[in-house]
N, C-alpha and C positions, 0 to 999 in steps of 0.2 A: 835146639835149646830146650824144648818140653822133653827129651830125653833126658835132658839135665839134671831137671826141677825134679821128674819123677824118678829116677834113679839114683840123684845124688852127687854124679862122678861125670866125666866128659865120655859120655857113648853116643852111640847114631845109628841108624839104619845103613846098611848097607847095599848098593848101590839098588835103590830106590825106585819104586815102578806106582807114578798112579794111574789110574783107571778114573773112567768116569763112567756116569749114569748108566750106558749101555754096557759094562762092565769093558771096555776098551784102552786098552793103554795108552794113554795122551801125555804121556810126562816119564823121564826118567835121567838120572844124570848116574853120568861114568867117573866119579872120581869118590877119592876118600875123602871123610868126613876128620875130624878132630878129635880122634880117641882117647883113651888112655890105657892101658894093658888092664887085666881084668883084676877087677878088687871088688870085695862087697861090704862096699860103706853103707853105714843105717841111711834110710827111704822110707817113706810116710806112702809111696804105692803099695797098698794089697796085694801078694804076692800073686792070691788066688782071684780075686774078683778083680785084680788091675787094668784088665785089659778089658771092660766093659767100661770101669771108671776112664781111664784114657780116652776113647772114643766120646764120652759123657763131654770131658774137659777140653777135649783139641781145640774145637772152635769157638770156646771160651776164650782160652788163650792166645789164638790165632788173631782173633779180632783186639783182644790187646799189644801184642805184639805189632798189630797197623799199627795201630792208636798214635799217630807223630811224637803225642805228649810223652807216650812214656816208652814208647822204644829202647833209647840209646839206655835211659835208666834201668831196665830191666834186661838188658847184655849185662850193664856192667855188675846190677846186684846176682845174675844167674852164677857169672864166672866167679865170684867172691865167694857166692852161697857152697859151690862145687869145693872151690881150695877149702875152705871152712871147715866141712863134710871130712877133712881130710886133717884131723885134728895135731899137727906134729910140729911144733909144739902148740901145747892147747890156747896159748895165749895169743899167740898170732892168730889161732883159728877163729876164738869168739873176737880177736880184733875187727876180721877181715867180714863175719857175721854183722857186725855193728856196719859196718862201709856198706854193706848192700842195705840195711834197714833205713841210713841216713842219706845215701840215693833215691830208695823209695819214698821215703818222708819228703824228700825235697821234692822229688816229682807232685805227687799227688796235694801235700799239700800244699805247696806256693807254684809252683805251674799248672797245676790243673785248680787253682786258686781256690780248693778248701777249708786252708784256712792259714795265710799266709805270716800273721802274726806270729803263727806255734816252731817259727823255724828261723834261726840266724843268730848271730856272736852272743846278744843278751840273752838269751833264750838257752837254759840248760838243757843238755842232751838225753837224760832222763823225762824232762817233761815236754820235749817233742816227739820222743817214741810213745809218750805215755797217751799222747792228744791224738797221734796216727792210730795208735790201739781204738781209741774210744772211736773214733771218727767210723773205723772197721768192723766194729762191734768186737772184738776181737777182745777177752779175758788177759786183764793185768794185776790181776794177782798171783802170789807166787803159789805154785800147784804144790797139795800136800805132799808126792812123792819126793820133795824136794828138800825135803828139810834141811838139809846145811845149810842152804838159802836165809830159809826165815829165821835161821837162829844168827844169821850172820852180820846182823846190821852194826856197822863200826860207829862207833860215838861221836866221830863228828858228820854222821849224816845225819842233822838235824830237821832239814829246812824245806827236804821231802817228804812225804808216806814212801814208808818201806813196803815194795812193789817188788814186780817181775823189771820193768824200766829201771828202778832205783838200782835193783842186783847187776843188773847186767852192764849198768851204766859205771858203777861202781868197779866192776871187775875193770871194764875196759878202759876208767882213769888209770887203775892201779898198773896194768901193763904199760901203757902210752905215754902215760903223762909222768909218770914220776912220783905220784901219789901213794904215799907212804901212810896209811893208817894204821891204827895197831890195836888187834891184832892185824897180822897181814892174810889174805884170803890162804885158806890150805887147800890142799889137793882135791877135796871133794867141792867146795866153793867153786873150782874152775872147771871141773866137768861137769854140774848142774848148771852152772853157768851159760856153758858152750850149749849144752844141750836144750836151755832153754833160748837162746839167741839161734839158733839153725830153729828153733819151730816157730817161733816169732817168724821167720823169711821167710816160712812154707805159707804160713798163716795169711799172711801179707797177700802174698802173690795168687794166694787161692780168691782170695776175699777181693781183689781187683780182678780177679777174671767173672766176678760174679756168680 
């Protein structure tokens, strides 16, 4: 699964050999992993410096990966994050980006109980991504290269600040729900869109491995 995260797509090692301390082979398994044929989807790994950063990050995310709390929620946001990565069509993809953001939110904040009020039916979906952002320290404004973003805010979104949460919250009424405002999102709306919901879940998942 950190193959995942940092590549983007379903890849693996292949059949696998660890060593330990005395540099000894103590570990290896004989079978395949859960690939996908080769594709090079966007990845937030350094192509050149990755493999120092990896080794930085394994045991970061190793130790979250024990973590009981958030385990099962971090399969399911990794697999969502991979299909997402994999934008065809775009609307499905920053859907399926929102399903692992709204996994992670639910984990962290109401099971690992930081702040359990900021999530469930009353509580809009915009201002639970918005509360998991603050809680992460993690940047909810929408980033300048974005602009069709910030020009895009539809007239009946009143009752927010127009945000990185509000856009993407907004997108993903518009596919799901039936939410019809007008104008309706264009073509650049949904690729700033997706592109900003895939860094939101890198963001995420970085910022809980510590």
């Amino acid at each position: 699964y950190l193959c995942w995260f940092t590549r983007g797509s379903s890849c693996a090692v292949t059949l696998p050999v660890g060593f330990d301390r005395g540099d000894e082979a103590v570990w290896t398994q004989w079978q395949e992993a859960w690939v996908e044929s080769y594709t090079t989807p966007p990845h937030w790994l350094d192509r050149i410096q990755g493999q120092s950063e990896l080794e930085d990050l394994f045991p970061l995310f190793f130790s979250l990966w024990q973590n009981p709390t958030f385990n099962s929620s971090l399969r399911i946001a990794l697999r969502s994050y991979v299909d997402a990565n994999s934008p065809n069509p775009i609307q499905s993809a920053l859907a399926l980006g929102q399903l692992a953001l709204e996994s992670l939110a639910y984990t962290y904040l109401v099971a690992a109980g930081n702040d359990p009020d900021a999530f469930g039916r009353r509580v809009r979906a915009n201002v639970t991504l918005r509360r998991l952002l603050e809680l992460l320290a993690i940047p909810r404004g929408l980033p300048t290269p974005l602009r069709s973003l910030r020009s895009a805010r539809p007239a009946s979104w009143n009752r927010d600040p127009w945000d990185g949460p509000s856009a993407v919250t907004w997108l993903r009424n518009y596919a799901m729900h039936g939410e019809r405002s007008q104008p309706g999102p264009t073509w650049r709306n949904w690729l700033d869109g997706w592109q900003l919901t895939c860094w939101y879940v890198e963001m995420v998942i970085l910022a809980l491995c510590g």
